[in-house]
Structure formats: C-alpha cells, structure tokens
C-alpha positions as CSV (number, residue, x, y, z in Angstrom):
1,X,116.2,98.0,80.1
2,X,113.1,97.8,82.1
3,X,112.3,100.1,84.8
4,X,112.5,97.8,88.1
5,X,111.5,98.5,91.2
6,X,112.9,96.8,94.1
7,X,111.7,96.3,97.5
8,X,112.6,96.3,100.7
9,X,109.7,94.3,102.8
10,X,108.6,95.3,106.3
11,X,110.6,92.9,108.8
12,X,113.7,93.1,106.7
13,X,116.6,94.9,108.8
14,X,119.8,96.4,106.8
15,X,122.7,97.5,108.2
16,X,125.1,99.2,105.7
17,X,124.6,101.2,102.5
18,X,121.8,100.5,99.9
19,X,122.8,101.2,96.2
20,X,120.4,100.9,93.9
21,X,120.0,102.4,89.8
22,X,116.3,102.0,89.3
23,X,113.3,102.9,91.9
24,X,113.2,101.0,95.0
25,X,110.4,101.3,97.8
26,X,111.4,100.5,101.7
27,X,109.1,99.3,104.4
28,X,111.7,98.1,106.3
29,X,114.5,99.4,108.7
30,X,117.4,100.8,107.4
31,X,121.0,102.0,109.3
32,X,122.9,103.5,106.8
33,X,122.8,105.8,103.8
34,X,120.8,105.2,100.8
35,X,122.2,106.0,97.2
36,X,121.0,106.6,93.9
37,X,122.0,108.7,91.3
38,X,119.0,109.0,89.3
39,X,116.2,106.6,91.0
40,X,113.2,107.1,92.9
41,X,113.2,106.1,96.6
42,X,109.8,105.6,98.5
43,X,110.3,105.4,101.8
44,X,106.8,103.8,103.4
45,X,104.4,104.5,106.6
46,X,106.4,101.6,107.9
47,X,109.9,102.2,107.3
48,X,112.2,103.3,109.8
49,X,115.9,105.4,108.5
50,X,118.3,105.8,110.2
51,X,120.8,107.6,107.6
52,X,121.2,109.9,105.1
53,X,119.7,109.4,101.6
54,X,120.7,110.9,98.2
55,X,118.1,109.6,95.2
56,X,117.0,111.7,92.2
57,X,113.5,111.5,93.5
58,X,112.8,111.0,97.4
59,X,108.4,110.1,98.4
60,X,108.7,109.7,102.2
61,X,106.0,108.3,104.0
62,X,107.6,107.2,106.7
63,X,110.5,107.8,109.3
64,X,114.0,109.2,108.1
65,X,116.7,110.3,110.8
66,X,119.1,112.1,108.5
67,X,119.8,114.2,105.7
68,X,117.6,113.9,102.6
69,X,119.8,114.9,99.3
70,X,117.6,115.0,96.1
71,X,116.2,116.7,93.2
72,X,112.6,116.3,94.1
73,X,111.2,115.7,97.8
74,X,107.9,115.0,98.7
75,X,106.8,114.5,102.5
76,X,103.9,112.5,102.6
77,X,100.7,113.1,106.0
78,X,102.8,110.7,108.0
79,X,106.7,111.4,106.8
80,X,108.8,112.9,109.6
81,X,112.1,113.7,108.3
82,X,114.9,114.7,111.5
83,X,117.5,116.4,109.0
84,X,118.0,118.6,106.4
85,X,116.8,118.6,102.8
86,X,118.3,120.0,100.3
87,X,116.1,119.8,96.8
88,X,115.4,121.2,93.8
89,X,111.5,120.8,94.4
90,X,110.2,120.3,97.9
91,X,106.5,119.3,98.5
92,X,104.7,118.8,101.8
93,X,101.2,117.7,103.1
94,X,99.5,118.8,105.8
95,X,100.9,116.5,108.7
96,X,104.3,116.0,107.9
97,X,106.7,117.2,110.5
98,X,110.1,118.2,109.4
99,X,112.8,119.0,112.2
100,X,115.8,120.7,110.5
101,X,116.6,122.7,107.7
102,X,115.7,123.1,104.0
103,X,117.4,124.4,101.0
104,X,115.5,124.3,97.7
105,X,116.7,125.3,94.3
C-alpha cells in the first residue's frame, strides 16, 4: 500500500466529518471534526477549522477552532490553535498563539 496523501485545496468548503487512513494536507475550510487513527494531518497557512481533530500526527500552519487530539503536535509561525491539545509530543515556534490548554505525555 502506498503512502497517499490527499488534499484538500484552498476554495474547497466541507461541512461534516473528514475520515481519512493515510496523510492528508488541508488548505481549505473545514466545519467538522477531522479523524485519523494513525495519519498525518497538515493543516496549511490557508486553512480555516472549525472542529476538533484527532490524527496520529497534527503540523498546523493555519487556523484550528477546537480541540487538537494527537500523538505528536507541531504549531507552526502562523498556527493559532483556540482549544486544547492533548499530545504525546508538543512543538511550538516562535509565533504561534495557542488559547487553551495543553496536556502532553
């Protein structure tokens, strides 16, 4: 099985869940949660989220309003993330804003 990654182009708007088993990168807007068991989600500089997400890897680049569930986090110069993370790792940049709570480990 190759690793895919799927994509979610800027100007596409989805309201409902996303599913998804491989990697998947999102520029555009998204009202709902976002789920994968084991995948890597980058969420891009143009990306709007509106919902929680729950990957095995989370990059955020962009906007996420709600909770971020994952085993590895990284908040990018530009990510602002208005929820709580909880992670096993949790990496931040200088200039990424976080407004809620975080629980690594």
């Amino acid at each position: 099985m190759s690793n895919t990654t799927n994509v979610l182009a800027q100007g596409i708007e989805i309201i409902g869940s996303i599913t998804f088993q491989n990697d998947m990168h999102i520029d555009g807007k998204v009202e709902g949660e976002i789920l994968s068991e084991s995948g890597k989600v980058t969420i891009g500089e143009l990306a709007d989220i509106k919902g929680n997400i729950r990957a095995g890897e989370v990059h955020v680049y962009g906007r996420v309003d709600g909770n971020v569930d994952s085993t590895r986090c990284h908040l990018n110069d530009h990510a602002v993330v208005n929820g709580d993370i909880t992670t096993n790792v949790l990496s931040m940049v200088e200039g990424a804003r976080l407004s809620g709570r975080a629980e690594i480990g």
